[in-house]
N, C-alpha and C positions, 0 to 999 in steps of 0.2 A: 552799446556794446554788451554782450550776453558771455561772457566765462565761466565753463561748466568745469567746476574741479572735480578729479575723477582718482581715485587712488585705488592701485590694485591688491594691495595687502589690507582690506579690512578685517578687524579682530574679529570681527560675529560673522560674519559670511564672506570669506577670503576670494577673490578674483568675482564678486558678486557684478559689477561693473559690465562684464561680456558677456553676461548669461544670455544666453539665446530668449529673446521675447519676438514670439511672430518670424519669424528669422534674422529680426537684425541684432549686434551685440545691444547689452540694455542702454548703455552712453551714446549709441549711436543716435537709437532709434529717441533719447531725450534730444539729441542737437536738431535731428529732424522735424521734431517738434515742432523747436522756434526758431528753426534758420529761415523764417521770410520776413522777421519781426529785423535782425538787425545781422549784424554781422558776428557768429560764433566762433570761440575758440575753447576747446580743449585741452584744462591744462595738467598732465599728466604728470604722475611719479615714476612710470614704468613704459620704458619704450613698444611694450607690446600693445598697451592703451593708445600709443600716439599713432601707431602702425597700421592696428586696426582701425583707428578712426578714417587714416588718409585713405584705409582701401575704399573709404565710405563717400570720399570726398568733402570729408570733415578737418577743419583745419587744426592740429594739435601742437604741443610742443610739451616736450618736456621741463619738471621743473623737480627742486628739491624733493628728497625725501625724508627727510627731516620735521618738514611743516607740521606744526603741532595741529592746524586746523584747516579745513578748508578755504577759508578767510585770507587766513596768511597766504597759500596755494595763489588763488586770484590776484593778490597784491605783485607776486614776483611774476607772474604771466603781465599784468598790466605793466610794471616796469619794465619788463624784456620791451616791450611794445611800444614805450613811449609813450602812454596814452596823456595828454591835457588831464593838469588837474579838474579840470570843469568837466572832463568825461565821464559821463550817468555808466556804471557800470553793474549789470544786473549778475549776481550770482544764483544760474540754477543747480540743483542737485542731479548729480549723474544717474545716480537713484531714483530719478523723479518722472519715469516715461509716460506718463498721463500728464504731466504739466500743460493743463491750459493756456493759449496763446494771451487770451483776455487776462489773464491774472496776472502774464508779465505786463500785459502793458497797463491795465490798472497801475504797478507798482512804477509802472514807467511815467507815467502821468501824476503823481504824487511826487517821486522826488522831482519831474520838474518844474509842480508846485510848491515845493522847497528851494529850490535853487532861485525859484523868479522872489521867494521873499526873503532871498539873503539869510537864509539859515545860515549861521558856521558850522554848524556837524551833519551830513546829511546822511542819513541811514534810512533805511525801510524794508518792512515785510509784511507781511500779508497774514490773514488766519478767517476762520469761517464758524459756524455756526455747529456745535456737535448735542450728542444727545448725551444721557449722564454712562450709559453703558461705554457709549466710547470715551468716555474722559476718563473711564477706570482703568486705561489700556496705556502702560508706562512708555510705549514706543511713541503715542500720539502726544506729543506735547501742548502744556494748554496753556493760555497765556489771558493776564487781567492789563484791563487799560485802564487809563486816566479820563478825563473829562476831554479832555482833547485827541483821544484814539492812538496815544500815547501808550505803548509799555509800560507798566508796573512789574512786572514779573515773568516769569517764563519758568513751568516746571512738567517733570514728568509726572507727579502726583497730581489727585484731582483736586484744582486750585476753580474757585472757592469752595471751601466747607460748606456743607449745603446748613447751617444749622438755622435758619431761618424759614425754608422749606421754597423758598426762591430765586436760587442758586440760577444760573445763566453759564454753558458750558461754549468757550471757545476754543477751536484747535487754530496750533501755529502752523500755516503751511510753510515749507523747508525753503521759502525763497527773500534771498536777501537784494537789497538794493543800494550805494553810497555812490557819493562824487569820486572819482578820485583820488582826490585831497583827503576825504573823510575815514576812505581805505586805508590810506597811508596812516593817518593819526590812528585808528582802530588798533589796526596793528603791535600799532607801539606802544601802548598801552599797558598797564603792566596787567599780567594774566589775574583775575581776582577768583578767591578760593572758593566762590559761591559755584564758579564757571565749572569747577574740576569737582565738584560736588552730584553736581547734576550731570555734567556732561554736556552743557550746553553753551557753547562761548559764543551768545549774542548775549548772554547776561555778564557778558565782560566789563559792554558798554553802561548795562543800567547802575552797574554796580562805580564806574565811575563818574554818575550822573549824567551821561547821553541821554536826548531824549531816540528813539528810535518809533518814528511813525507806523502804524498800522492799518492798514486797508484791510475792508471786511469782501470780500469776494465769496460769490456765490462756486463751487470747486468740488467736484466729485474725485478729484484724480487721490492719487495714493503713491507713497514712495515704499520700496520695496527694500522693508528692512529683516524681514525673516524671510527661509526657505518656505513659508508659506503665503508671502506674499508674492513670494513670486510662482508659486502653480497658479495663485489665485492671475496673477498677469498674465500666464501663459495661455490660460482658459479665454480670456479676452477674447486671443487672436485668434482662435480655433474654431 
């Protein structure tokens, strides 16, 4: 199951979500993406998001507007739905219309080697390989692991300090993966101050000892977090 949370009031680039990429809106043209990988939905804060999806023959629905995260977004779409808690559900970013097919299922094939070893929390995302110029760039988020490709951290500064002169730079690509069950528990969770520091609430989880697995994918794609990453999209199609 693939649920793309899509909010049409973002603070940095307001109704960024439709922008014209190649001709189709930018959420569209993400679900187009990965709609042969599984079954998508689109879950929406703005009925004009769920409208334009259907003209797409994208399946949408609305859901609060309130949701502090994307995170939470997915969780009330999957509850509308009914889905089994044993249901793999992948969150991609609406933002994310270069989202390689292979990187979902990289993350799709990891949590269902979590689930065959009876993990109790399943989580997962994904991150790749960068150079030190982009780890300088506070939109690209970088993330250290453990011995087991484990999360330790997640920041927008450049983590690790190079003070040894052999620093190794990874970026976190914007895709999440849980059971379920793991969604629900995530959720509930109480919001930790590290999260609202950075801005980032997958360190909700680390901050209350979750482990959240990491796949290293090879991924050129880009999410489209300023007006100039989206000329830089539009040039693509051109």
């Amino acid at each position: 199951m693939i649920i793309i949370p899509a909010r049409l009031a973002s603070t940095r680039f307001p109704q960024k979500v439709l922008a014209d990429i190649g001709g189709l809106p930018m959420v569209v043209r993400t679900a187009k993406r990965v709609s042969h990988l599984d079954r998508v939905v689109v879950a929406a804060d703005d009925e004009l998001i769920v409208s334009t999806c259907k003209q797409y023959g994208i399946e949408a629905m609305l859901t609060s507007t309130t949701h502090k995260s994307g995170t939470d977004r997915i969780y009330e779409c999957a509850t509308i739905l009914d889905l089994d808690d044993n249901e793999l559900i992948v969150n991609v970013q609406a933002d994310e219309p270069f989202m390689e097919p292979d990187v979902v299922e990289s993350l799709l094939k990891k949590l269902k080697e979590l689930q065959r070893n009876n993990e109790d929390f399943i989580m997962g995302s994904c991150y790749n390989s960068i150079n030190t110029d982009a780890a300088k760039d506070p939109n690209l988020v970088k993330v250290v692991l453990d011995e087991k490709s484990n999360a330790i951290y997640f920041s927008r500064a450049k983590i690790p300090h190079n003070q040894s002169g052999e620093a190794v730079y990874f970026g976190h690509i914007g895709i999440y993966g849980f059971s379920k069950k793991s969604l629900k528990e995530f959720c509930s969770l109480p919001d930790a101050p590290i999260e609202d520091i950075e801005k980032l609430e997958q360190l909700r989880a680390i901050y209350h000892q979750k482990n959240i697995a990491m796949v290293k994918v090879a991924s050129t794609g880009f999410g489209i977090d300023t007006k100039e990453d989206l000329e830089r999209a539009i040039e693509i199609f051109l």
